[in-house]
N, C-alpha and C positions, 0 to 999 in steps of 0.2 A: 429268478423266481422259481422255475422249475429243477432247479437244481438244490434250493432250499425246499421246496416238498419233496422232492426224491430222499434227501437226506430224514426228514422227519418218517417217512414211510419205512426208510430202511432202519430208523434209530425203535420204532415202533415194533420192526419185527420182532429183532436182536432182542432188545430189551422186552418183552412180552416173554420168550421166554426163561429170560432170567428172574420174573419176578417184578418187571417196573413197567405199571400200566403207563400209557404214553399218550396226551392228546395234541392234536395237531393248533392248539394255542400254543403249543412250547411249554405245555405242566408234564409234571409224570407225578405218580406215586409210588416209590420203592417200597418195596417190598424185599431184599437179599437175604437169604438166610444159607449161611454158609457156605457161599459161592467163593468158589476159585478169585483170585485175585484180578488172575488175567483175565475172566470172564469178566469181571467186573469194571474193568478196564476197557475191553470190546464194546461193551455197551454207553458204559462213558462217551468213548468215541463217537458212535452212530450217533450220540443224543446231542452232544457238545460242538461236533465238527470240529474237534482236535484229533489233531497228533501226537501219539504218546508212542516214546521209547523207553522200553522196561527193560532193567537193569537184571542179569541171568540171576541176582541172587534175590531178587523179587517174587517170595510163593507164601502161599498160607491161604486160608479164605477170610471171607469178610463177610459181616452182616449189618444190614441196613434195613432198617423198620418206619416206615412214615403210613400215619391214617388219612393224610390231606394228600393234596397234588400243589403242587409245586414249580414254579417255572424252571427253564431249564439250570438257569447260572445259579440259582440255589441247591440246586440236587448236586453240583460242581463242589461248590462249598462244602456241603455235606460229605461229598466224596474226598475232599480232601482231607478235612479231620478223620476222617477212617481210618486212612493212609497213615495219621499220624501215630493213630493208637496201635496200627499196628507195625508202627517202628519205621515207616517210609517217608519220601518227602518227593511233592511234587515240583521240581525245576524248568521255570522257564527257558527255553534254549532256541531263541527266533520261530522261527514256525511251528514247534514241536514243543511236548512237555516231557521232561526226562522223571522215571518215577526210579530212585533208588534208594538204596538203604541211608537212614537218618543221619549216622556216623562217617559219613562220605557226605552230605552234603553243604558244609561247612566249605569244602573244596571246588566246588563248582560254581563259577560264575553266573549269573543268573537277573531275572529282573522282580519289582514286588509282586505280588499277589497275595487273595486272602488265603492263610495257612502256610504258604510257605516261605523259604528262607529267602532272606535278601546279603546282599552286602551292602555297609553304606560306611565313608568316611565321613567322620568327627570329628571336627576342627579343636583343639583345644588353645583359649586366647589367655589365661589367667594362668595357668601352671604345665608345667611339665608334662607333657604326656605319658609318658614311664614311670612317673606318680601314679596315676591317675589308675594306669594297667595294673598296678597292683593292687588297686581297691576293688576293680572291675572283674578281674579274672574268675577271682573267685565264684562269683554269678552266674557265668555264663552256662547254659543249660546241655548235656549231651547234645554230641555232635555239633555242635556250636566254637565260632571261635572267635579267639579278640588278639589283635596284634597291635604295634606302636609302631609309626613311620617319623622317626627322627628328624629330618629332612623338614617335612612340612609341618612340625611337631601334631600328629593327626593319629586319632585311634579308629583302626579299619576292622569293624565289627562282622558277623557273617552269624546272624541268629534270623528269630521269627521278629517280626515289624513289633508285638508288643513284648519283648523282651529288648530290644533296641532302643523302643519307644521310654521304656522305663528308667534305661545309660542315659539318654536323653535329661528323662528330670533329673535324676540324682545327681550330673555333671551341673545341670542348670544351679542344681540348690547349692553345690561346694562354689562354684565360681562367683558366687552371688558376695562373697566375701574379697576385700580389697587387697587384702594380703593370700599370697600364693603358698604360704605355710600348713600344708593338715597333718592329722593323724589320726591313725586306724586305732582303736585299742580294745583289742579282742577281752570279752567277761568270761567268766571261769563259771561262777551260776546265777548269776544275776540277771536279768532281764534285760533288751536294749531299750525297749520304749519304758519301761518303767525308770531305769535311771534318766533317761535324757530328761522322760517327766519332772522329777526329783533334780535336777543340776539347771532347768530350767526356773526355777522358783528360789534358784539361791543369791540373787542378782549380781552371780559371777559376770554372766552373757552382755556382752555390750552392742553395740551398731556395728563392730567389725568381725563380730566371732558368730558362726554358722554351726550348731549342733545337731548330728542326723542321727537315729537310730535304723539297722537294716534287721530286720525282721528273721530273715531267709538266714540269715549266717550269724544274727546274733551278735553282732559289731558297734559301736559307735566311733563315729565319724567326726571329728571335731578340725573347723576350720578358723583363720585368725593368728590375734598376736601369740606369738611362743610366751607369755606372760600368762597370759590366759587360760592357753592351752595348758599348761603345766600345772596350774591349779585346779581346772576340770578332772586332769588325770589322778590328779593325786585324792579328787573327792572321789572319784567313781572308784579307784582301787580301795578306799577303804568302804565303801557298798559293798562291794562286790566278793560279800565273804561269806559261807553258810549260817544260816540261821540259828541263831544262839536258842538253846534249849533255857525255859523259864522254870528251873527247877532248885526248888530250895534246898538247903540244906535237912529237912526233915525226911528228904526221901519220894514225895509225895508230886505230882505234876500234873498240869491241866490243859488237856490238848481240845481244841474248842475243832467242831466240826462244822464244813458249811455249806456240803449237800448232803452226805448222810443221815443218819437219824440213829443219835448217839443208844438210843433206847435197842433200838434192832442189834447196833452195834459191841454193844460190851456183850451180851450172851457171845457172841462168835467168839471174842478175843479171850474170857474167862474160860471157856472150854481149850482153846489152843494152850492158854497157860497152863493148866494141866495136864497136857500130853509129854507123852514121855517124849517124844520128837523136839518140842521147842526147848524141852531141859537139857538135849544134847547140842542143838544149834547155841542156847546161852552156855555151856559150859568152853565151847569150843571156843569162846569171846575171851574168858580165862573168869567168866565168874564163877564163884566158892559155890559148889554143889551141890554143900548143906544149905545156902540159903535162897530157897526156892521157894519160895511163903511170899507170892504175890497177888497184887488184889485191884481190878477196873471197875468203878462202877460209874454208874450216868446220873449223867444230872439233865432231867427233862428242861427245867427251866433255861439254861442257859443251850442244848444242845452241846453237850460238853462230856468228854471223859477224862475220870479223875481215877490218874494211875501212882498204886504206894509199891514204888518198885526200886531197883538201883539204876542206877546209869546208863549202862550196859543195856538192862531189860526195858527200859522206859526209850532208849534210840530207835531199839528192832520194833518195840511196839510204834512209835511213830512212823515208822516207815511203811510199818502195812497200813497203818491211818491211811496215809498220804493215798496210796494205793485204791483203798477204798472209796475215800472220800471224793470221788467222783461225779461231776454232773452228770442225770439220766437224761436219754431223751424219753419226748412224751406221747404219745399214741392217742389220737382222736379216735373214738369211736360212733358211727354215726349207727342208728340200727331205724328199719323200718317194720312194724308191728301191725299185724291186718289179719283181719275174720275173713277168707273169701270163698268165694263159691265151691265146688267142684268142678266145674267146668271150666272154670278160669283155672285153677290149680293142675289139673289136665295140661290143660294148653302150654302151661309156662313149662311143666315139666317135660310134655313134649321138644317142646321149643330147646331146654337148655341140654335134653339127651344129642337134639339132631343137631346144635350149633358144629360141635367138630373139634376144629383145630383154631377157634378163637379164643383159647384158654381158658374153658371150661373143665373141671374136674369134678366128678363127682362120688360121692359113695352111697350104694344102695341098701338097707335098711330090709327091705324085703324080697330081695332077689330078682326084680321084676325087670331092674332097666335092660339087663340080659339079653331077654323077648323083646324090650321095646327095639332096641341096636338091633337085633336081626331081623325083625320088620323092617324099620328103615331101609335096611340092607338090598332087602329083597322085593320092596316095591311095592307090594300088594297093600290094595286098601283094605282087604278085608284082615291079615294080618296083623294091619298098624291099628285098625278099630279096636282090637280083640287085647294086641298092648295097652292101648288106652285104657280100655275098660280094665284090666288088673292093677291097671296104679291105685285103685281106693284103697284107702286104709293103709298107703304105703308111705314110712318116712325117706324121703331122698334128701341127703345131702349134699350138698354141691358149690360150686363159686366159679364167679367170671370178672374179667376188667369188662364192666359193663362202659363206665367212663370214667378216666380220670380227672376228667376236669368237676366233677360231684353232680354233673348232668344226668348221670343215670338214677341215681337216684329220684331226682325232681321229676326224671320222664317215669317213671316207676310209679311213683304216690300218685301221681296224673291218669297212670293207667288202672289203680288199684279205684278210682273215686268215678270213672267211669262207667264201673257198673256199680249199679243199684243195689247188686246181692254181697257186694263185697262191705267190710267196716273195717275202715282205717282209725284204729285203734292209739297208737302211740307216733311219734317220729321222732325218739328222744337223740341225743349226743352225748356222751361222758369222754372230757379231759381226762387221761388218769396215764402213772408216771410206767415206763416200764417195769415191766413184771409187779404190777401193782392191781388188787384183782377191782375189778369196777361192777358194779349191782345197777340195773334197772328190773322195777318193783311197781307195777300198777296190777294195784286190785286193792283186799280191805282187808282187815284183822275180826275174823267171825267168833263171836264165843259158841262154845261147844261147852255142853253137859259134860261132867265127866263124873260124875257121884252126885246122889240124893239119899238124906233119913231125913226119920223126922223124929224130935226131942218132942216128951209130953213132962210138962210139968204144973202143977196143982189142978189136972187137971184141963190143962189149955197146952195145944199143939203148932211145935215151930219148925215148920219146913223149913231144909235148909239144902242147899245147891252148892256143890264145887265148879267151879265155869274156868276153862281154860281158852284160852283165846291166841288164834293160827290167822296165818297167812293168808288167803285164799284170793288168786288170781294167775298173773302171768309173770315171772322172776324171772331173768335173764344175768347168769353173773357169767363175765368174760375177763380171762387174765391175760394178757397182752404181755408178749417176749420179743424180743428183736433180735433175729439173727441177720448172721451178714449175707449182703448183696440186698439190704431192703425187703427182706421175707420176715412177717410175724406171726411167730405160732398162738396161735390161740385156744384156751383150753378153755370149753364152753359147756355151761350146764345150763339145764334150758327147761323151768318147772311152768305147767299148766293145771290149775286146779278150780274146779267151782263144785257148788254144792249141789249134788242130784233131791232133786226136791220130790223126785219118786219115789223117793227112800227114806223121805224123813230129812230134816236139817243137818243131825250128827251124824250123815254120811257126805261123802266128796269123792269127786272125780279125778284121778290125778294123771294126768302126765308127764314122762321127763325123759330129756336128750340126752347124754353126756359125752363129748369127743373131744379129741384135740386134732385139730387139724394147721398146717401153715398155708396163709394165704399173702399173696403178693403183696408190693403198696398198690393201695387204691383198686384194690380185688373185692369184690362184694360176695360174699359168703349168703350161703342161699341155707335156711331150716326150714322144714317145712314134711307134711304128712301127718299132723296131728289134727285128726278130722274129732269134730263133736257134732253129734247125731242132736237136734231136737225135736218135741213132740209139740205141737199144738193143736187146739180143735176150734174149728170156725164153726159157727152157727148162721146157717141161714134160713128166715121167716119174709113171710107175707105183712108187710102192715096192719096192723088194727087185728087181726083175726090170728096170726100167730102170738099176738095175745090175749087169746081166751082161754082163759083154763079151761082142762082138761082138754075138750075142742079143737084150741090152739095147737094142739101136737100136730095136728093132721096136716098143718100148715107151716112147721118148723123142721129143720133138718140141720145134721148135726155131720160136719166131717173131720176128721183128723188126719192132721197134715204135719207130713215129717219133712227137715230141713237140716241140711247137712252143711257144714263151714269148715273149712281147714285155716288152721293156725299159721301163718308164716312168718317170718322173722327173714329179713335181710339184715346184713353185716356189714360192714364195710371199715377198717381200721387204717389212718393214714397216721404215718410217721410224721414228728413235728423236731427238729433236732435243733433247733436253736430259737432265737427270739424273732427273727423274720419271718421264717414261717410262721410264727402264733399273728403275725400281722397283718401277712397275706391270708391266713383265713378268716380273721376276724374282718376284714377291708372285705371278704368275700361274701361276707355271710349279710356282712351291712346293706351290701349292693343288691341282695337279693329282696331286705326289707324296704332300699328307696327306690326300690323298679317298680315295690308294691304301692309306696305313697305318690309316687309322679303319677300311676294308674290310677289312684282314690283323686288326689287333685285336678287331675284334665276329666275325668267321668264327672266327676260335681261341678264343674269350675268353680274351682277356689283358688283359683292362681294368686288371686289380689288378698284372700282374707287369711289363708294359712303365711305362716312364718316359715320362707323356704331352709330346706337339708344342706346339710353341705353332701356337696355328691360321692366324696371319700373322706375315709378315717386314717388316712394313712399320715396327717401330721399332728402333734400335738394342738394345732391351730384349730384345724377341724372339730378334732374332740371336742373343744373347747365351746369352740358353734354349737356343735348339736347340745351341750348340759345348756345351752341359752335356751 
């Protein structure tokens, strides 16, 4: 017992200053940011009570990032996959764990564990095992290895447990056939799972013939009678041939698109054709020089371009198709929109100057954060009061990972509805595809005078008004870009406008943002400094006697009260790059409106008279429930 808290006290030091808070449950929470390896390893040890021997050509640093705490044999795991990404591998070796480079540990003996290599022999009962290695080899991932033991006819593997695991099924799925005959039959450009789809539905396939497509190498795998197998082959080699162009003899061809948008598309390709550049890549093909009279145009209806070109020009141009015609991903935009105090706009912007180093960035607008940073700096209250006070009328822009889980948010609108002088104005979202610009618009369409005469005829007069009719509110248009490692620039223009009514109708207020800045995924982008001044006048009287004319003055009083609100606009843009995630957020967004009816249900007790939710969206079944 005392030897296990010495261990905990000492794994606590160590790792304290590396960056991994430690508590004596057996959690920690890493923090590593480009720490030594072998530091990182030291600390391992104190927290883990292993022993670890590191390999002289083991260096580089590592970083590990966690918001929670964690017991200790998870932070293990963790530490392992590090090791992996950075080209190592942890080996069991009896009381010790040996950490070396990846490409060596193929060679070392060892036992399982999560992350690292194992060996394990494979019995092989239905065929050859030197078959088998040549299906297999090919697979196998760096530093990894697979050999054949004749003798026991057994294939002795030395990878990670789910690369193993995987030899596993695909041995399981060939042996599943009665006969010991396969064959590999590599495609040139065809697909594997689309042909085996297609040679599946030809009712070649019988009870004794086993067809497998591998994904990773692009192979199909066919097991069974040599009858069978010979007619598979002979159907997948005449598949497996490039795609015949659908082009008449008139010259004329129609390449259908099916994520582009053939509209956007033909201006690009109609200007390339007339560059002198693409008239030397087609001459270079060996087409006739003089005939360079080519023509794309779109067809909205079908989403389709129709090209009157030659052979030759109608190939090149399909291939930059191809190129193009690309799936986007799509960029949720979440924004929060709110009138709040000065005070509260104060604080937050306090708050987001002095957060630090939680990845906060900002830009200042009016030179102020400056002063606010060296107040901080220097302690003094009277200092940081005197910053505060010069943030009015100042726009700061800025962003933080408040949360990624879309909690910050929800804690956000929670803190905006808390005070009284604040108005939470909008909390819209817009799908919209990349680099595709997205508009949020609340306010109204004001008519505005813009000319007056007047016509007299026989005598009788006919005023007459031109009226033009504007915008007037709060406009937010964002064009969302995806660059790589998950960063998306955002080019944001950001219009405030209402009508000063102390001036007449046919004047207005306006304000406006414009920036591009790149913010993280799931980074909340912070607008905000657009303060609007209003004037009102309260009246206050005495009952019955503040209304008596004239009299009554003596007994009424009259104040004017000004009232200040700043504009702020949160941001938030999350990547969506396939169709799960559109599922996982939609499943997310559901959860958040049946937390709100199990709330309206157990408050009223209606358990018995409402018609219950399903508690997820995430099968077709469900859906299906809730349109009941």
């Amino acid at each position: 017992m005392f030897k296990k808290f010495g261990r905990l006290v000492l794994a606590a030091a160590l790792a304290s200053l590396m960056g991994v808070n430690v508590s004596f449950a057996e959690e920690a929470t890493i923090n590593f940011r480009d720490v030594e390896i072998n530091s990182a390893i030291e600390s391992m040890s104190a927290l883990t009570g292993k022993t670890f021997i590191v390999d002289p050509r083991v260096r580089g640093k590592i970083s590990i990032l966690s918001t929670e705490a964690i017991n200790s044999d998870a932070v293990y795991d963790i530490f392992l996959s590090a090791l992996m990404v950075q080209g190592y591998q942890a080996i069991n070796d009896g009381n010790a764990v040996r950490i070396i480079p990846a490409a060596k540990a193929a060679n070392v003996s060892n036992t399982p564990g999560s992350g690292e290599f194992i060996t394990e022999v494979i019995v092989v009962d239905s065929a050859k095992g030197d078959e088998y290695l040549a299906v297999l080899k090919p697979l196998v991932g760096p530093g990894a290895m697979i050999s054949y033991h004749k003798a026991s006819n057994a294939l002795i593997v030395s990878d990670t447990e789910a690369q193993i695991a995987r030899f596993k099924s695909l041995l399981a799925n060939l042996e599943k056939s009665s006969r010991k005959d396969f064959e590999v039959i590599d495609l040139e450009v065809g697909s594997a799972s689309d042909l085996v789809a297609i040679a599946s539905q030809t009712g070649l396939l019988d009870e004794r013939t086993t067809i497998l497509g591998d994904k990773s190498t692009n192979r199909i795998i066919v097991s069974g009678p040599y009858e069978t197998r010979f007619k598979i082959k002979q159907l997948i080699k005449k598949l497996d041939v490039p795609k015949q162009e659908s082009k008449n003899q008139s010259g004329v061809d129609v390449i259908f698109l099916e994520h582009a948008d053939a509209i956007e598309v033909q201006p690009v390709l109609e200007s390339l054709l007339q560059s002198m550049a693409f008239k030397e890549v087609v001459s270079d093909t060996g087409e006739d020089s003089k005939r360079q009279n080519y023509t794309v145009q779109a067809d909205k209806a079908n989403n389709a371009l129709i090209v009157a070109a030659s052979s030759q020009v109608t190939s090149v141009i399909r291939g930059i198709v191809e190129k193009l015609d690309k799936p986007r991903s799509q960029v949720l935009i979440e924004a929060v929109i709110a009138e709040v105090s000065e005070d509260f706009f104060k604080d937050l912007s306090v708050n987001l100057a002095s957060v630090g180093t939680s990845g906060v960035f900002l830009t200042d607008f009016g030179g102020t954060l400056s002063s606010i940073a060296g107040a901080m700096v220097s302690g003094s209250a009277t200092d940081q009061a005197s910053a505060v006070t010069n943030l009015q009328g100042t726009a700061v822009l800025g962003a933080t990972n408040m949360n990624a889980s879309g909690r910050g948010l929800t804690g956000l609108v929670q803190a905006i509805r808390t005070d009284t002088k604040n108005t939470l104005l909008s909390t819209p979202s817009i799908l919209t595809l990349d680099n595709e610009e997205a508009t949020i618009s609340i306010g109204q369409e004001v008519p505005f005078v813009t000319g007056s005469y007047t016509t007299g005829t026989n005598g009788a007069t006919n005023p007459f008004q031109t009226v033009e009719r504007k915008e007037v509110g709060t406009i937010l248009k964002v064009r969302p870009q995806i660059s790589a490692g998950g960063v998306v620039r955002l080019a944001i223009e950001q219009e405030v406008s209402n009508i000063n009514l102390d001036l007449g109708n046919s004047t207005t207020d306006k304000k406006v943002i414009q920036t591009n800045v790149a913010v993280g995924q799931n980074q909340t982008l912070v607008l905000g400094g657009l303060i609007d001044r209003k004037f009102s006048t309260k009246e206050t009287k005495v009952p019955l006697l503040g209304d008596v004319p004239l009299f009554g003055a003596l007994f009424r009083g009259k104040q004017k009260i000004q009232s200040s609100t700043v504009l702020m606009v949160f941001i938030r843009p999350s990547i969506l790059l396939d169709d799960s995630k559109i599922g996982t957020l939609t499943d997310s967004k559901y959860q958040v409106l049946y937390g709100k009816y199990k709330d309206f249900v157990l408050r009223n007790d209606l358990g018995n008279d409402l018609k219950p939710l399903p508690s997820t969206l995430n099968n077709e079944e469900s859906f299906k429930a809730l349109l009941k």
